[in-house]
C-alpha positions as CSV (number, residue, x, y, z in Angstrom):
1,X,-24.8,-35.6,32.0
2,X,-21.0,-34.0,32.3
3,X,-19.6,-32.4,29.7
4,X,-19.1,-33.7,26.5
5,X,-17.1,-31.5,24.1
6,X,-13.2,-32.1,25.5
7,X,-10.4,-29.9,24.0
8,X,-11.0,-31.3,20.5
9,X,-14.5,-32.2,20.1
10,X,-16.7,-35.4,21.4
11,X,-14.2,-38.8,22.0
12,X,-14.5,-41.7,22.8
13,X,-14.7,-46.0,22.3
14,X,-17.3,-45.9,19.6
15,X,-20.4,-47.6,20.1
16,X,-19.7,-47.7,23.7
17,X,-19.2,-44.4,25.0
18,X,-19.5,-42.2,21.5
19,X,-22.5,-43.9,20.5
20,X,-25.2,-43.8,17.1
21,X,-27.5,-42.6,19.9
22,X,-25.0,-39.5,20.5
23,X,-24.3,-38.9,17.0
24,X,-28.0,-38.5,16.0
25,X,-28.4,-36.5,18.9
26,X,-25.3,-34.4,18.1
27,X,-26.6,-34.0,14.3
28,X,-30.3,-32.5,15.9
29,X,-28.7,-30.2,18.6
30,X,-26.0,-28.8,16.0
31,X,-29.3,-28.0,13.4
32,X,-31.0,-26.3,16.5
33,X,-28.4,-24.5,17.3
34,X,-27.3,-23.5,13.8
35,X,-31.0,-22.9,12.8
36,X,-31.4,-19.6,14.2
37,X,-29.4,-18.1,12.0
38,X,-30.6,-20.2,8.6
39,X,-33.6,-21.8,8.0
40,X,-32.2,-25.1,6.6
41,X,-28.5,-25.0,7.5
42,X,-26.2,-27.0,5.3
43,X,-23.5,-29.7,6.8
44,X,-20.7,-31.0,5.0
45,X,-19.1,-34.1,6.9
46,X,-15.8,-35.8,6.5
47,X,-13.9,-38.6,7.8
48,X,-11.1,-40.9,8.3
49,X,-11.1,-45.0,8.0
50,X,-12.1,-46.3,11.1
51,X,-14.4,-49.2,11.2
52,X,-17.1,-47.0,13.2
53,X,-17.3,-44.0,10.6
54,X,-19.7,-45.3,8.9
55,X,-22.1,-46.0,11.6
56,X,-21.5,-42.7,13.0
57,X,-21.6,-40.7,9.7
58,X,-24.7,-42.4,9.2
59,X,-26.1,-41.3,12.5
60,X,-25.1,-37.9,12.6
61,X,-26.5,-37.2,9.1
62,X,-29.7,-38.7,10.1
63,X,-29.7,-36.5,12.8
64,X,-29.3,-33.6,10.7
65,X,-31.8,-34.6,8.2
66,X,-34.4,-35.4,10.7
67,X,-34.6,-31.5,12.3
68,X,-34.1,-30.2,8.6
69,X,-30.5,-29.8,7.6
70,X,-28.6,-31.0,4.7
71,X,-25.7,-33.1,3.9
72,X,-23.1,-32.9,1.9
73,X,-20.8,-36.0,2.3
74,X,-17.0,-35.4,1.4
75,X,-16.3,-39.1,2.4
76,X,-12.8,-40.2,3.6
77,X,-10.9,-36.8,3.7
78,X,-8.4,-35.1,6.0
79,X,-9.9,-33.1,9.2
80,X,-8.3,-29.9,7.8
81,X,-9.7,-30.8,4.1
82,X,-13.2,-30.5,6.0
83,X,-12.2,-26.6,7.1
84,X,-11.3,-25.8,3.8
85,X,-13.9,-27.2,1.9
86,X,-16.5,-25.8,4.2
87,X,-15.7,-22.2,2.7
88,X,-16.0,-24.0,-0.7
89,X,-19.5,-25.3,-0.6
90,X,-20.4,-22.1,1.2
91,X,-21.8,-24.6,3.9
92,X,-22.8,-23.5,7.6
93,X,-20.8,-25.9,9.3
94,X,-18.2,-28.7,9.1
95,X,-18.0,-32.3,11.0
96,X,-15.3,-34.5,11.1
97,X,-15.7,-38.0,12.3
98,X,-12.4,-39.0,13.9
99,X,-10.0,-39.8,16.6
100,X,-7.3,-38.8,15.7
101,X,-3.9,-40.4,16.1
102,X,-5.7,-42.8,18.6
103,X,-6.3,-46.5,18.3
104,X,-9.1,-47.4,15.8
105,X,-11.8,-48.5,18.2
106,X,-12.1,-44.6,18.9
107,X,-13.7,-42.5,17.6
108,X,-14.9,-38.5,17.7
109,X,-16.7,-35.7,16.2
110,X,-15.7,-32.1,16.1
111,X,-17.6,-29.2,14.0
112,X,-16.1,-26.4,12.4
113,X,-18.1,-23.1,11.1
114,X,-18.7,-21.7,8.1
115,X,-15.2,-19.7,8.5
116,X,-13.2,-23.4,8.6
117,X,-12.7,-23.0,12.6
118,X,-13.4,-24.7,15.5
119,X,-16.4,-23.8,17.4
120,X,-16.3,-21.4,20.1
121,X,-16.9,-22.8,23.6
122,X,-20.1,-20.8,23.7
123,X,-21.7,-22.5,20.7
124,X,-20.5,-26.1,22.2
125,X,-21.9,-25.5,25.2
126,X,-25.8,-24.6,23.6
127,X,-25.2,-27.7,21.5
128,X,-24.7,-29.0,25.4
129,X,-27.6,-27.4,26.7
130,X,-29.8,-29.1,24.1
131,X,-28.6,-33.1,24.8
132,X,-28.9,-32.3,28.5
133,X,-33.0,-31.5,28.1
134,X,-33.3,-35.2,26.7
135,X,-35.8,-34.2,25.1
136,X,-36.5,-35.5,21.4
137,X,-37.8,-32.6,19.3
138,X,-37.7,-34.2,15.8
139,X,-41.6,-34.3,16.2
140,X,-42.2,-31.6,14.7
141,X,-39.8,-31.5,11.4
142,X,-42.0,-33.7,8.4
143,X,-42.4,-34.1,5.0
144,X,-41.2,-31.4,3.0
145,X,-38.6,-30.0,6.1
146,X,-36.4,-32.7,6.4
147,X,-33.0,-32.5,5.1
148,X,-31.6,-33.7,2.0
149,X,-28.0,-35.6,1.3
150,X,-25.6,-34.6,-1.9
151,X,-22.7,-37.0,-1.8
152,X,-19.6,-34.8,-2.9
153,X,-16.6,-38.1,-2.2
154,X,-14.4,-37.8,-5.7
155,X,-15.1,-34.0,-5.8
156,X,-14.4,-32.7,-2.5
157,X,-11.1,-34.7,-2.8
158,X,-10.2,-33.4,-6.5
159,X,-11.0,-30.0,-4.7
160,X,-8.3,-30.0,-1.7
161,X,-5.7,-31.3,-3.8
162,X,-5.9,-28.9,-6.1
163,X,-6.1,-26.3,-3.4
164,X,-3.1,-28.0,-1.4
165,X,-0.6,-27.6,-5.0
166,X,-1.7,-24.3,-5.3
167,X,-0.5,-23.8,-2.2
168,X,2.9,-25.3,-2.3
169,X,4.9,-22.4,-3.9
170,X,6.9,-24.7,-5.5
171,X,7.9,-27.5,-7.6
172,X,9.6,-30.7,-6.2
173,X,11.1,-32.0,-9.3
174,X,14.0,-34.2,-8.2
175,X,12.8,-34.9,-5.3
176,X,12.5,-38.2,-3.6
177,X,9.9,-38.8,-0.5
178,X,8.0,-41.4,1.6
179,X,5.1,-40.9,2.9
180,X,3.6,-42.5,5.7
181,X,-0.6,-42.0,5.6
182,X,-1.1,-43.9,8.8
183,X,-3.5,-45.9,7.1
184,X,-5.8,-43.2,7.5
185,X,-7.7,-40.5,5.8
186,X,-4.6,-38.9,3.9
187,X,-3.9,-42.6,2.7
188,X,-5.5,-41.0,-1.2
189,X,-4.8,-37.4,-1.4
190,X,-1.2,-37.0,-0.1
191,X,0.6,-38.9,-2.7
192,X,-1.6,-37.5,-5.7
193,X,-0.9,-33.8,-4.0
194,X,3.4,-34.5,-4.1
195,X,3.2,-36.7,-7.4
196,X,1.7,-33.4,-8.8
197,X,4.0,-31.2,-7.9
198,X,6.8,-33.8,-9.5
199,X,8.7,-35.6,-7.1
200,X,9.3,-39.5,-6.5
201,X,6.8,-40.8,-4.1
202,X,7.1,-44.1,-2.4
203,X,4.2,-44.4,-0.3
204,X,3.2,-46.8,2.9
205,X,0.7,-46.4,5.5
206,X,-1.7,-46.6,2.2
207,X,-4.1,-49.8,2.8
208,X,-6.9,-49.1,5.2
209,X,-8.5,-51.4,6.6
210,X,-11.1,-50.0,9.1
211,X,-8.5,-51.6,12.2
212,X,-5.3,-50.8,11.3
213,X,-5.4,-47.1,11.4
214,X,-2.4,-45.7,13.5
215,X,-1.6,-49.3,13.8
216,X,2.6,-49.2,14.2
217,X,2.4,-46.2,11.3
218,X,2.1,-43.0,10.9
219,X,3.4,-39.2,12.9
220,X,3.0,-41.3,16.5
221,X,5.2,-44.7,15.3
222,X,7.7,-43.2,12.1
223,X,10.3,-46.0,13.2
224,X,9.3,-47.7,10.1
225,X,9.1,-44.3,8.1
226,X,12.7,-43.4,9.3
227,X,14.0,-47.1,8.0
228,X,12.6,-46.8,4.4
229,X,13.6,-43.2,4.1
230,X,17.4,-44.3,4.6
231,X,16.7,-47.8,2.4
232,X,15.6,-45.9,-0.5
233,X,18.0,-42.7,-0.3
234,X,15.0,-40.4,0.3
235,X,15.5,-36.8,0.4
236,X,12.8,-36.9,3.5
237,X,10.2,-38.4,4.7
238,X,6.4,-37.4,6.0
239,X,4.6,-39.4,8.4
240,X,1.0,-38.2,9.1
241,X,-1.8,-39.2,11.9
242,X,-4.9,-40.8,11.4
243,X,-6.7,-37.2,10.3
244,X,-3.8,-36.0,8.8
245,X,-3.6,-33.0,10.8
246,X,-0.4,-33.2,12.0
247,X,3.0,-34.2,10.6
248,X,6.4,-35.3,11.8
249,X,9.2,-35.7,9.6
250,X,12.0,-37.7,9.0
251,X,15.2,-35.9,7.6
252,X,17.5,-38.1,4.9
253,X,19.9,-39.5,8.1
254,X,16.2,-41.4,9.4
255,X,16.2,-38.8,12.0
256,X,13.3,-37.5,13.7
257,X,11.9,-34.3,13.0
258,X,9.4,-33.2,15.2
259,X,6.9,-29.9,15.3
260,X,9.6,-27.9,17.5
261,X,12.5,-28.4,14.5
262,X,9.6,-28.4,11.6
263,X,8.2,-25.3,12.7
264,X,12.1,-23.6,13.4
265,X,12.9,-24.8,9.7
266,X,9.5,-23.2,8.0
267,X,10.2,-19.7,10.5
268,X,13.9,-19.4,9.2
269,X,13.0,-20.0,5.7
270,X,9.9,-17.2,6.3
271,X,11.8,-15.0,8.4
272,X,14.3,-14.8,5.2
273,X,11.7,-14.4,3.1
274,X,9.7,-11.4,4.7
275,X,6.6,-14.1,5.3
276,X,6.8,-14.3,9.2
277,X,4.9,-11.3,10.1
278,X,6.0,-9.6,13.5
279,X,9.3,-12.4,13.5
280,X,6.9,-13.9,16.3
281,X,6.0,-17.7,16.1
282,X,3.0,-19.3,18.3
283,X,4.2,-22.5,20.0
284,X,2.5,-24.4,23.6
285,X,4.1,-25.1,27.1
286,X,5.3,-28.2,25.7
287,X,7.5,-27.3,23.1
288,X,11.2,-28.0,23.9
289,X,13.5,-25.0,25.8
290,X,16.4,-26.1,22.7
291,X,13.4,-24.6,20.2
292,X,13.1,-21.3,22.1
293,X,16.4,-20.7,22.4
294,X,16.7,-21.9,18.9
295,X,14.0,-19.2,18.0
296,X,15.8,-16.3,19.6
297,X,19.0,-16.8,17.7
298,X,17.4,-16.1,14.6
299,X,16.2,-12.8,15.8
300,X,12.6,-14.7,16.3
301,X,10.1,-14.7,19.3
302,X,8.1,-17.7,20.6
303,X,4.8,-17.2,22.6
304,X,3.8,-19.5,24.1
305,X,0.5,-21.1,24.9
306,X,-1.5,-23.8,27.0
307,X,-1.6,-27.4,25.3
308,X,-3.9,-28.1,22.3
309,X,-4.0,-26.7,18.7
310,X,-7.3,-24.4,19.5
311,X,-5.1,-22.3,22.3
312,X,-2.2,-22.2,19.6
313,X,-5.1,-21.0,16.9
314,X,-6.9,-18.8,19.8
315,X,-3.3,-17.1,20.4
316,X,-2.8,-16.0,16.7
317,X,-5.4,-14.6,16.2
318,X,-4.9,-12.4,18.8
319,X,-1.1,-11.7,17.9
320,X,-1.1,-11.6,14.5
321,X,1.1,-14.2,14.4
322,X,0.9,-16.7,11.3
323,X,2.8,-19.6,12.4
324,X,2.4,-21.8,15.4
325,X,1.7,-25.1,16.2
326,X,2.7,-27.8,18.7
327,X,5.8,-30.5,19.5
328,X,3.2,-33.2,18.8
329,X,3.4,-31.6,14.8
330,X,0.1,-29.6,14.9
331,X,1.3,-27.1,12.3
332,X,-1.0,-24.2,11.6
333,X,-0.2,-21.7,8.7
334,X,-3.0,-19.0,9.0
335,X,-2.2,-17.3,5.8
336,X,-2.7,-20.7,4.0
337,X,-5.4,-22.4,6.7
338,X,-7.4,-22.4,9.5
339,X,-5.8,-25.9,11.4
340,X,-3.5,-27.9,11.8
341,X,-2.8,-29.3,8.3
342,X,-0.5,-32.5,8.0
343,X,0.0,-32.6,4.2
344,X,0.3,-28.8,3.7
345,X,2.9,-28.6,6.9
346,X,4.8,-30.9,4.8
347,X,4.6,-29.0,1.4
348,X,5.4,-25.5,3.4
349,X,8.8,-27.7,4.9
350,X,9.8,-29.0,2.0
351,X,9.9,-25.2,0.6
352,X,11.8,-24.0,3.0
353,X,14.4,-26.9,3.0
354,X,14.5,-26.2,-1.0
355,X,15.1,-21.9,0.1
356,X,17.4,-22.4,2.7
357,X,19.4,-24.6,0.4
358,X,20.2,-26.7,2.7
359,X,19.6,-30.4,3.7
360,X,16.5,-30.9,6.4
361,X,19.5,-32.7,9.1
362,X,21.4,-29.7,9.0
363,X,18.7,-26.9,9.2
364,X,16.7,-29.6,12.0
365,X,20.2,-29.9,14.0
366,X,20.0,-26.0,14.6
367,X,17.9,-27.4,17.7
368,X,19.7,-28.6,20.6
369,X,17.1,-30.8,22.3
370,X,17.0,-30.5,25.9
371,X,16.2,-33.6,27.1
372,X,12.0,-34.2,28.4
373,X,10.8,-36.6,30.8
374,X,6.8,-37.3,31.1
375,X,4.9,-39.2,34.0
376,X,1.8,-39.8,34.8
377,X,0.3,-39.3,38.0
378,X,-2.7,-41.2,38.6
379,X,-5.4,-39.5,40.6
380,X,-9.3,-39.0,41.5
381,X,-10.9,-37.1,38.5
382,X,-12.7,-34.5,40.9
383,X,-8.5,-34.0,41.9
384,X,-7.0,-33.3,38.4
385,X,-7.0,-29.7,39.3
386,X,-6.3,-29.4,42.6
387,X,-2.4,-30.7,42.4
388,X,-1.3,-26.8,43.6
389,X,-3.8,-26.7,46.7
390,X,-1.5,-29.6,48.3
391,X,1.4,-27.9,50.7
392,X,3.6,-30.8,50.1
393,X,3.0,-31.2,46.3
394,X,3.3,-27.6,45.5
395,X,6.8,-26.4,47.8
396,X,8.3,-30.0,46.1
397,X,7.6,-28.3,42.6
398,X,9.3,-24.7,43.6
399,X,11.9,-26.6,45.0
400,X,12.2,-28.5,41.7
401,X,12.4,-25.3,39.7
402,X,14.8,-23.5,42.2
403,X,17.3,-27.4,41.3
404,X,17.2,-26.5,37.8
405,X,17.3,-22.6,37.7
406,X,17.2,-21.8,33.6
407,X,18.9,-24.9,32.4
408,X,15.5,-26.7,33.1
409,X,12.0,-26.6,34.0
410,X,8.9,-28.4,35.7
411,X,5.6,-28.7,33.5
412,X,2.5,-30.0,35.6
413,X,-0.8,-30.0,33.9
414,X,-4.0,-32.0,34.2
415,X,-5.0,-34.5,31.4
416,X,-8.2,-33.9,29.7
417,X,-9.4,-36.7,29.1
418,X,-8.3,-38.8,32.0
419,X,-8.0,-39.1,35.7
420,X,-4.4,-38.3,35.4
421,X,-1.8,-35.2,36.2
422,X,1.1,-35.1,33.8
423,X,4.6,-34.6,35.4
424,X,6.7,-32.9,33.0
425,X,10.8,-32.4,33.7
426,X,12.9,-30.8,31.3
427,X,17.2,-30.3,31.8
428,X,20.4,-31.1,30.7
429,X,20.9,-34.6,33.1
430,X,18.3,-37.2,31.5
431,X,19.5,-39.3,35.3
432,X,18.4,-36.4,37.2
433,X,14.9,-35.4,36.1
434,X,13.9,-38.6,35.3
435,X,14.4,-39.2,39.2
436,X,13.0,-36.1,40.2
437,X,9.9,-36.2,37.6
438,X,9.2,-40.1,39.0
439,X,9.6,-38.4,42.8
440,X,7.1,-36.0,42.1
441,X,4.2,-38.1,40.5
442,X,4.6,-40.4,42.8
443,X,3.9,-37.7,45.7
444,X,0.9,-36.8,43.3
445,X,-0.6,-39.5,43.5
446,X,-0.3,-40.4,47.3
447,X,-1.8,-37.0,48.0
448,X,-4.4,-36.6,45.4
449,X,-4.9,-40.6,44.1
């Protein structure tokens, strides 16, 4: 079988391509692994509102179970409640069951260690090793071995909201926001976490359904976000993703905010206040050139990383760095958490906004936003990689980058999930690398399709 684990765990259409099958599988292979280190290795799962968690939370614990783990079941919680609560329960590992900001007949899972991070590629690929033998081993786990399940739902979310005021810093007496849960897992904790800390909620995005999860809501469609926040005279608004893992907001004007301007607001306001350590933010190949330059002017440095919140996590580590995060508003705050973290992104900008004394549309229009232009190029899979071996493809990208000199750039990665290659243009004239970005996938895909 190919690989499994993609950037961000296992994904897929549940019951079709992520199936029970997998997730009982992927529950036994994560005990074997784990195992060698602890006897009975303890799991505590969490998820969002799909339709399909429950027939793939059920599957993965009865995996676990069955070679001799145990359970503890958080319920319907954010991804990033799951790495925090994992060094709460002193548990060995963490699963999430969840796709994300994607449509609602996806799904995924994703583990986290005892520590609240991602699993190193190594440890993936021996959970890998295992599902290739095809081999069932639960034979020879019975009666006393198998696992046991502790369900943990109220507590577990009583527990991260208590943890996310604590970590606000501040009070937001006076305040007025909207919050958009995406109909998904922060549709419970995010307005009992900002009620606490005193401001006026008005909340949407807060009726799950099992289908409508990302449906026309949430960080990837805040039209209807940036409407009520003008309508009711909002100081801001917060729009999450289905796992609440990332946030974009919406400043009082019904403006977008992305990661780029949310992550510039949060370094000023650190930078001021002697929290940024080494003035150096984390950010990926995707984040605008107007948030660099942004950046600089405040005496600030970005580095910058491939695509995908584990390289931006990967990178701090390694720097020192304590804020970093991604366009897309995967936020990470390593002084406060181990991921990206959607509701406690938005706590952290609302401090800053309340420090810098300022309002959000005038620290957000610090910013100048070069204009970005993204096409796919469709092409074999077995091709994704091999755009730069092509004569033609690769002397039309230098001469694209010679066009544009500094006021622009070309960005050309694979996708990681599909048989695509991603044409990225960046410059002043939105006319001129639109042309030059549809030019070049198209040449993509005549070569490599």
């Amino acid at each position: 079988m190919g690989r499994i684990f993609g950037t961000d765990g296992v994904r897929g259409v549940a019951n079709t391509e992520l199936t029970a099958q997998l997730a009982f599988r992927l529950g036994m292979a994560g005990v074997q692994v784990l195992s060698r280190e602890k006897a009975k290795p303890v799991f505590l799962i969490g998820r969002d509102t799909r339709i399909s968690g429950d027939m793939l939370e059920d599957a993965l614990s009865s995996g676990i179970l069955s070679m001799g783990g145990d359970v503890i079941k958080a319920g319907v919680i954010p991804t990033p409640a799951v790495a925090h609560l994992v060094k709460d329960y002193k548990a060995d590992a963490g699963v999430v069951i969840s796709a994300s900001h994607n449509p609602f007949e996806y799904n995924g899972i994703k583990f986290f260690n005892g520590g609240g991070f991602k699993l190193d590629d190594a440890i993936e690929d021996e959970i890998e090793a295992i599902l290739e033998r095809e081999k069932d081993e639960n034979e020879r786990i019975s009666g006393a071995k198998l696992g046991r399940t502790v369900r943990a739902e109220a507590e577990a979310a009583r527990s991260y909201v208590d943890f996310l005021v604590s970590s606000a810093g501040v009070g937001a007496e006076g305040m007025k926001l909207v919050l958009d849960c995406a109909n998904g897992a922060a549709y419970d904790v995010a307005g009992r976490v900002f009620q606490a800390l005193g401001a006026e909620v008005v909340i949407m995005g807060n009726a799950p359904d099992g289908r409508n999860i990302n449906a026309a809501c949430g960080s990837t469609h805040p039209e209807a976000l940036a409407q009520m926040v003008v309508r009711e005279g909002a100081d801001m608004g917060l729009a999450f993703d289905g796992d609440a893992d990332r946030l974009i907001a919406i400043d009082e004007k019904g403006r977008i905010v992305d990661g780029d301007k949310i992550m510039y607001v949060c370094a000023r306001a650190m930078k001021m206040n002697g929290e940024l350590d080494g003035e150096l933010v984390t950010a990926t190949v995707m984040s605008n050139m107007g948030f660099g330059k942004a950046i600089e002017k405040i005496g600030c440095k970005v580095q910058y990383t491939g695509v995908g919140d584990r390289y931006v996590l990967e990178q701090m580590l390694k720097t020192g760095s304590v804020l970093g995060g991604e366009q897309s508003g995967h936020i990470i705050f390593l002084k406060r958490s181990t991921t990206g973290d959607g509701i406690l992104a938005g706590l952290q900008l609302m401090k800053s906004v309340a420090s810098l004394g300022m309002k959000l549309s005038e620290l957000a229009d610090h910013v100048t936003v070069y204009p970005q232009v993204l096409k796919n190029a469709r092409v074999r899979n077995e091709n994704k990689e091999r755009y730069m071996d092509d004569k033609l493809v690769r002397d039309e990208i230098v001469k694209m980058q010679e066009d544009m000199a500094e006021e622009g750039r070309v960005l050309i990665r694979p996708s990681g999930t599909e048989p695509l290659v991603r044409v990225m243009l960046e410059g002043r004239d939105i006319k001129k690398i639109t042309c030059m970005a549809e030019k070049l996938a198209e040449l993509i895909t005549e070569k490599l399709g």
